[in-house]
MIRODO-674100 format. One record per atom (N, C-alpha, C): residue number from 0; atom name; x, y, z. Coordinates in pm, 1 decimal. Layout:
<r pos="NUM" site="CA" px="X" py="Y" pz="Z"/>
...
END
This chain:
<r pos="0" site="N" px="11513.0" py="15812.4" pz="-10793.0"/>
<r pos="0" site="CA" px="11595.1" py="15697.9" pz="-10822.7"/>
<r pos="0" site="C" px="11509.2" py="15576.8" pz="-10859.7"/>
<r pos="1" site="N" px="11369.7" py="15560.0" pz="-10795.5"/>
<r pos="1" site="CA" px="11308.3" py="15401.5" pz="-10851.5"/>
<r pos="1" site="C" px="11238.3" py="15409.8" pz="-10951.4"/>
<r pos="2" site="N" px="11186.6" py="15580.9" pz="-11026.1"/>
<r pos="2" site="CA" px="11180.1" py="15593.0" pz="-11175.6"/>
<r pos="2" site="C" px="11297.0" py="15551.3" pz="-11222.9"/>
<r pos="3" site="N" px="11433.3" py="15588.4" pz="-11241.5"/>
<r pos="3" site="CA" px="11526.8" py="15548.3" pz="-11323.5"/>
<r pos="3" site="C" px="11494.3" py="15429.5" pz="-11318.9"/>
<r pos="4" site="N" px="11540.3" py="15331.7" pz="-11183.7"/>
<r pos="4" site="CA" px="11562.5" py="15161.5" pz="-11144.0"/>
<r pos="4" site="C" px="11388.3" py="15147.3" pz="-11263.7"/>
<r pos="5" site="N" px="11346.5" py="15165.7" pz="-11219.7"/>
<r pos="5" site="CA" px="11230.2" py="15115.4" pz="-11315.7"/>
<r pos="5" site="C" px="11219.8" py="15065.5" pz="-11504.7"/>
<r pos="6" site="N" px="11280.4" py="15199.3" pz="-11496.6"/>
<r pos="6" site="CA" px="11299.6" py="15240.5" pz="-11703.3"/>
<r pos="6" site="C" px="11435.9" py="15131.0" pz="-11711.8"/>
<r pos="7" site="N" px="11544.9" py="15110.7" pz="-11630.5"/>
<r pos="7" site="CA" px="11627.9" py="14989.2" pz="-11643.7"/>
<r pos="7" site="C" px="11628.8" py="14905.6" pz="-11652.1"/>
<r pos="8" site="N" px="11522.2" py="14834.8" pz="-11550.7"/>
<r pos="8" site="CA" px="11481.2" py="14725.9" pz="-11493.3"/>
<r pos="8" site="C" px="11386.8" py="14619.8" pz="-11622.3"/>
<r pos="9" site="N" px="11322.3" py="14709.5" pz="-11701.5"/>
<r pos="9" site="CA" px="11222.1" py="14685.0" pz="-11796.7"/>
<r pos="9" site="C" px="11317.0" py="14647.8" pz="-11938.6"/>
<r pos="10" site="N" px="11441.6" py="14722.5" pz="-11946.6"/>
<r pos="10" site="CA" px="11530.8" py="14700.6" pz="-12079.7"/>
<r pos="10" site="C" px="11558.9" py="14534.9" pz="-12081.4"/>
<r pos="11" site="N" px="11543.1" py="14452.4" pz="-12195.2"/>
<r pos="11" site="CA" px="11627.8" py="14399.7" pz="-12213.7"/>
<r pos="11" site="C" px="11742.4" py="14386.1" pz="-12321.0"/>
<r pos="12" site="N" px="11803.5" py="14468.9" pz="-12322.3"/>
<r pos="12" site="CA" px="11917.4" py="14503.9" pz="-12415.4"/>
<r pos="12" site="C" px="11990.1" py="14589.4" pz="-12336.9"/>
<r pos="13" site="N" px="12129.7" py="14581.9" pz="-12353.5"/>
<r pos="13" site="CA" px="12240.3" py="14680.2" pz="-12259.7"/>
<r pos="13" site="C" px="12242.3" py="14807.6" pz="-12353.5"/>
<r pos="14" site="N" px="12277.8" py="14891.8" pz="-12307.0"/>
<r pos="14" site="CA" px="12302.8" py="15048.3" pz="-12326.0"/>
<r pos="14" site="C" px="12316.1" py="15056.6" pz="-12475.0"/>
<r pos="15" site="N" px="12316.2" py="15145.1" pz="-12498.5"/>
<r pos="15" site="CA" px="12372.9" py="15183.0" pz="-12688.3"/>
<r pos="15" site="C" px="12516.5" py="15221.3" pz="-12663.5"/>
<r pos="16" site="N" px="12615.6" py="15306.2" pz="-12748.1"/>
<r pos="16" site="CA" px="12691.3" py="15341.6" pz="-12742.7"/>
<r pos="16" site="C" px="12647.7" py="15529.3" pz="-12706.6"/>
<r pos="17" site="N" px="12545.3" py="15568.7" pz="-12807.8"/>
<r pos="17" site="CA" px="12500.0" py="15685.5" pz="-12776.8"/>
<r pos="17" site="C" px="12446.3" py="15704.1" pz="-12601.7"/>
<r pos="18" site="N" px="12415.2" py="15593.3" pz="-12555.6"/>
<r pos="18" site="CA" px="12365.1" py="15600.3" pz="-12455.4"/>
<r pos="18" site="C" px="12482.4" py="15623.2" pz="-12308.6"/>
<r pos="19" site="N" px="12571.4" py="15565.2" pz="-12325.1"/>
<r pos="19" site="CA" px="12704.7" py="15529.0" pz="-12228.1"/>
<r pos="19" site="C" px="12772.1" py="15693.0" pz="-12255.0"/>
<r pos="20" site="N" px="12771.5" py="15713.2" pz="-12412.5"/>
<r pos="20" site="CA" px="12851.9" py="15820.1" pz="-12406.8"/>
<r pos="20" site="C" px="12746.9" py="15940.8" pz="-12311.6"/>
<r pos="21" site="N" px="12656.9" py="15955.2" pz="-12328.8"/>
<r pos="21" site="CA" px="12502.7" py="16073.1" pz="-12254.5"/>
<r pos="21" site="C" px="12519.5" py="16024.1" pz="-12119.4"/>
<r pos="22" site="N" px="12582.7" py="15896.2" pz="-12050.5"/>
<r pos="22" site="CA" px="12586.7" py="15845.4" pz="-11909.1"/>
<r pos="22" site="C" px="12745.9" py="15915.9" pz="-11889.4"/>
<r pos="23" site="N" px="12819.6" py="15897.7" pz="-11942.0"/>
<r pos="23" site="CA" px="12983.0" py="15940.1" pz="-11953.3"/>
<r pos="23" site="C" px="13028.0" py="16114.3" pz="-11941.5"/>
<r pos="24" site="N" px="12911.7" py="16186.4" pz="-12036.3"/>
<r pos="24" site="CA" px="12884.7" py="16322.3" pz="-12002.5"/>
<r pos="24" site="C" px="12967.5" py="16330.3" pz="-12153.1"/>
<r pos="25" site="N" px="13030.0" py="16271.6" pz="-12242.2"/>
<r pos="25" site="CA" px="13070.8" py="16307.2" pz="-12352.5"/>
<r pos="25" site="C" px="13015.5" py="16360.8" pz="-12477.2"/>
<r pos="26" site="N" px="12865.0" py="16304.5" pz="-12449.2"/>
<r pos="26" site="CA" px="12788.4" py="16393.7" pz="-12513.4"/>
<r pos="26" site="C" px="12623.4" py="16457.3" pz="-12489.2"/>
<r pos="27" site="N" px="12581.1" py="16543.6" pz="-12527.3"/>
<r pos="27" site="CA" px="12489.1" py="16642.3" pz="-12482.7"/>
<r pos="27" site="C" px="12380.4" py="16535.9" pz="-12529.6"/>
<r pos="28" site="N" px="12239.2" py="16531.8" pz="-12436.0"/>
<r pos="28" site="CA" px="12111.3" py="16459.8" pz="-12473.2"/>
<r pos="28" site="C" px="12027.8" py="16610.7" pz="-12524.9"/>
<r pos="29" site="N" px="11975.9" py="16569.7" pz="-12643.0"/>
<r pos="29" site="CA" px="11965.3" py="16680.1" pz="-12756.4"/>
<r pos="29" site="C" px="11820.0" py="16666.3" pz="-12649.5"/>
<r pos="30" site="N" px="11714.3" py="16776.2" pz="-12726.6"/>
<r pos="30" site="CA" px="11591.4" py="16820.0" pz="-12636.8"/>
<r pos="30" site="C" px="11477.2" py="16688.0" pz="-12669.6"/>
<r pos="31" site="N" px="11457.7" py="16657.7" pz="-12786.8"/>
<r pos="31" site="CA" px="11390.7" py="16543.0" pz="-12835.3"/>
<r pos="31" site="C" px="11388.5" py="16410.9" pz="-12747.1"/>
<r pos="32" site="N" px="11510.1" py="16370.5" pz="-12701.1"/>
<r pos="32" site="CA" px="11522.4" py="16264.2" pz="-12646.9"/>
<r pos="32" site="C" px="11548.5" py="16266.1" pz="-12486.4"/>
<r pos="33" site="N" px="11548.4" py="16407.7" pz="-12445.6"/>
<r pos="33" site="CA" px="11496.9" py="16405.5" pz="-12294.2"/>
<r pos="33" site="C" px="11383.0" py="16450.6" pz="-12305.4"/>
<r pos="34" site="N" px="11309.1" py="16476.5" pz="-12378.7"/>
<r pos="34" site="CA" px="11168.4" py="16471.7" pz="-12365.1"/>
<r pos="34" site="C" px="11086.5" py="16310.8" pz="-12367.1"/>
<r pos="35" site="N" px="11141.0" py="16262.5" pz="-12407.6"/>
<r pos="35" site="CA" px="11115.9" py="16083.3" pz="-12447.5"/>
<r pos="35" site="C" px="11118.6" py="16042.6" pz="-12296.1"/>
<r pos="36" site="N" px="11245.7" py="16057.3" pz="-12276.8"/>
<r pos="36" site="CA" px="11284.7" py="16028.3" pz="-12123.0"/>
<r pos="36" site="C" px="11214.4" py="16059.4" pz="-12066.5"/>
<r pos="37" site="N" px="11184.1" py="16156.5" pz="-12030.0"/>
<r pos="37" site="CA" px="11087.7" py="16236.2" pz="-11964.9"/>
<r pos="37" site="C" px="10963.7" py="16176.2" pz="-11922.1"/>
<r pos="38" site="N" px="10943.4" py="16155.3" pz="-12059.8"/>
<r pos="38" site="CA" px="10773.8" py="16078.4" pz="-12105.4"/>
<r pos="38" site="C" px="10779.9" py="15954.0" pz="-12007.3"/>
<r pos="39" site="N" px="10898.0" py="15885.9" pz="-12056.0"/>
<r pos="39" site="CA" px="10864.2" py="15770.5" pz="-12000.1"/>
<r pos="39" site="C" px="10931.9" py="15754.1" pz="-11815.5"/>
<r pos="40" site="N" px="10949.6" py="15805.2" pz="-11824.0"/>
<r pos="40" site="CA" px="10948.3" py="15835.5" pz="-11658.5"/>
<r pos="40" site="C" px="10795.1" py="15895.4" pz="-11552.7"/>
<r pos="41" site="N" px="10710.0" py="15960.8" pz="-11662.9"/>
<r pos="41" site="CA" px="10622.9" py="15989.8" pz="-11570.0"/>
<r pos="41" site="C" px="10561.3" py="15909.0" pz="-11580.0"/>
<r pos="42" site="N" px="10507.7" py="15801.5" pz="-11717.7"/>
<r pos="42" site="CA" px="10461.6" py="15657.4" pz="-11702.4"/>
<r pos="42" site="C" px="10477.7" py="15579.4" pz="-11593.9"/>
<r pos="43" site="N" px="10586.0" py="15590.3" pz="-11585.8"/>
<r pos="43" site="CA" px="10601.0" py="15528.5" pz="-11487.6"/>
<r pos="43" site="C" px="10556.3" py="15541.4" pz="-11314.6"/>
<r pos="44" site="N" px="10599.0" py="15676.9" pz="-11309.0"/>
<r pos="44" site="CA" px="10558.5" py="15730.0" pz="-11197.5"/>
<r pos="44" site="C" px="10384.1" py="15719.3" pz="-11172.8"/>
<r pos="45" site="N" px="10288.0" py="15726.1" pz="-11285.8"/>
<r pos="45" site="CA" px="10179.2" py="15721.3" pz="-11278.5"/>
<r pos="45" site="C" px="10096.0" py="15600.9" pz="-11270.7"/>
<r pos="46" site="N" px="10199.9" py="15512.4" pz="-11273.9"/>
<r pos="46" site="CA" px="10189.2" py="15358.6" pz="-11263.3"/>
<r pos="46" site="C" px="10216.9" py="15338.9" pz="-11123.9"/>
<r pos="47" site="N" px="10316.1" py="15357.6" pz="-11037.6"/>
<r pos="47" site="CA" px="10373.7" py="15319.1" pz="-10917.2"/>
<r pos="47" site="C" px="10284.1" py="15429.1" pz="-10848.7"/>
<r pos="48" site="N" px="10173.3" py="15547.8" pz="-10837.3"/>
<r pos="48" site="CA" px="10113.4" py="15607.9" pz="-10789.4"/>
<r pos="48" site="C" px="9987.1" py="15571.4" pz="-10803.7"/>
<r pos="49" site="N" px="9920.1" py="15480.3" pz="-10904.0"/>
<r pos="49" site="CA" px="9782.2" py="15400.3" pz="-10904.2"/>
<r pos="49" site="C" px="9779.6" py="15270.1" pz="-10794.7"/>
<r pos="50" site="N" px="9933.9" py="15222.6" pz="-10839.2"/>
<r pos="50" site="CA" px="9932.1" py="15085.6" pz="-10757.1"/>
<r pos="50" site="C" px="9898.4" py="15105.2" pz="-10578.2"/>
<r pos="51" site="N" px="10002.5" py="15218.5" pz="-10535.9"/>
<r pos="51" site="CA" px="9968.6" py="15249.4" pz="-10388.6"/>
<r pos="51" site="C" px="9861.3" py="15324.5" pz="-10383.3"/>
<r pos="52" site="N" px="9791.7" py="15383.9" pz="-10472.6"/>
<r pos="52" site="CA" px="9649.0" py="15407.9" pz="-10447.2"/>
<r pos="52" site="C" px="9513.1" py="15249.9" pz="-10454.6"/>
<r pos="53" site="N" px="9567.8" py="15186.3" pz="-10495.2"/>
<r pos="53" site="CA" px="9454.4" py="15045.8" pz="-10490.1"/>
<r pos="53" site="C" px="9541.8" py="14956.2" pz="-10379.9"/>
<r pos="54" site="N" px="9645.1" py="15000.9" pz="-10373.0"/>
<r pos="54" site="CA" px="9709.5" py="14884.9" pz="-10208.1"/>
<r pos="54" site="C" px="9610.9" py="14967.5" pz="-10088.9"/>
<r pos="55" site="N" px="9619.2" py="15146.5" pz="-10089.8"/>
<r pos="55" site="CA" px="9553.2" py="15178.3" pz="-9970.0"/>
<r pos="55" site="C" px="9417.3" py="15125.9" pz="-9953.0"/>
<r pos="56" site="N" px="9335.5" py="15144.2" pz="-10079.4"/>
<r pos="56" site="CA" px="9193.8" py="15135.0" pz="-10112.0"/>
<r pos="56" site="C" px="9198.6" py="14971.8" pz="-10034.2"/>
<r pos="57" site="N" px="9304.1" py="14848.4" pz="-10077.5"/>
<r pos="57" site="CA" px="9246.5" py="14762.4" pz="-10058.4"/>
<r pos="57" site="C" px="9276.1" py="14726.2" pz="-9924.6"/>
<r pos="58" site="N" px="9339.2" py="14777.2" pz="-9785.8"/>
<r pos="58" site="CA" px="9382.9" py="14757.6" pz="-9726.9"/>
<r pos="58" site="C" px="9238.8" py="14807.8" pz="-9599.1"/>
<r pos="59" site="N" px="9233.8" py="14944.0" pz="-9699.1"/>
<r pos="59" site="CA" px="9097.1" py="15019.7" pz="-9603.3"/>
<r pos="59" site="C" px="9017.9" py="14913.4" pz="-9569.3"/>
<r pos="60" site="N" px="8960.3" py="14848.5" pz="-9713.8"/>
<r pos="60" site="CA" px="8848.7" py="14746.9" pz="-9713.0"/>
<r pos="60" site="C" px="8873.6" py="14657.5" pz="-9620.6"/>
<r pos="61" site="N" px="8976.9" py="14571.1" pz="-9613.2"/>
<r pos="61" site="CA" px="9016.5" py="14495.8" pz="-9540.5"/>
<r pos="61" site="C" px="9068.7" py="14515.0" pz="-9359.4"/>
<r pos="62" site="N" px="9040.1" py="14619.2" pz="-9344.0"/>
<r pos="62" site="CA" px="9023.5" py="14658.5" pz="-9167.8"/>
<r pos="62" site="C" px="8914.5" py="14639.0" pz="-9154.6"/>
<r pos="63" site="N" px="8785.9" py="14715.5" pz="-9233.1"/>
<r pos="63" site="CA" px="8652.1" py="14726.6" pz="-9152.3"/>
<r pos="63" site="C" px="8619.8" py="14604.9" pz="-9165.5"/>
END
């Protein structure tokens, strides 16, 4: 769920129409464009998995 909240959070423009209808279930997300999705979801994820890797790193430092 905070990949999705993420890829949302970053839009500034509301939905398409193609988009509401693929949220609505009225129409099928062809393979091309859940691969996009896709893409940009693990961006993301690989972003929010560096950050808590340099919060631990900097936290270590900061005990000893």
């Amino acid at each position: 769920m905070y990949r999705l909240y993420i890829i949302l959070k970053d839009r500034t423009d509301p939905p398409t129409n193609d988009e509401l209808a693929i949220a609505s279930a009225e129409k099928v997300l062809d393979t091309e464009a859940a691969n996009a999705y896709l893409g940009r979801v693990e961006a993301a994820s690989a972003n929010l998995l560096s950050l808590f890797a340099k919060q631990s790193q900097e936290n270590a430092v900061s005990k000893i």
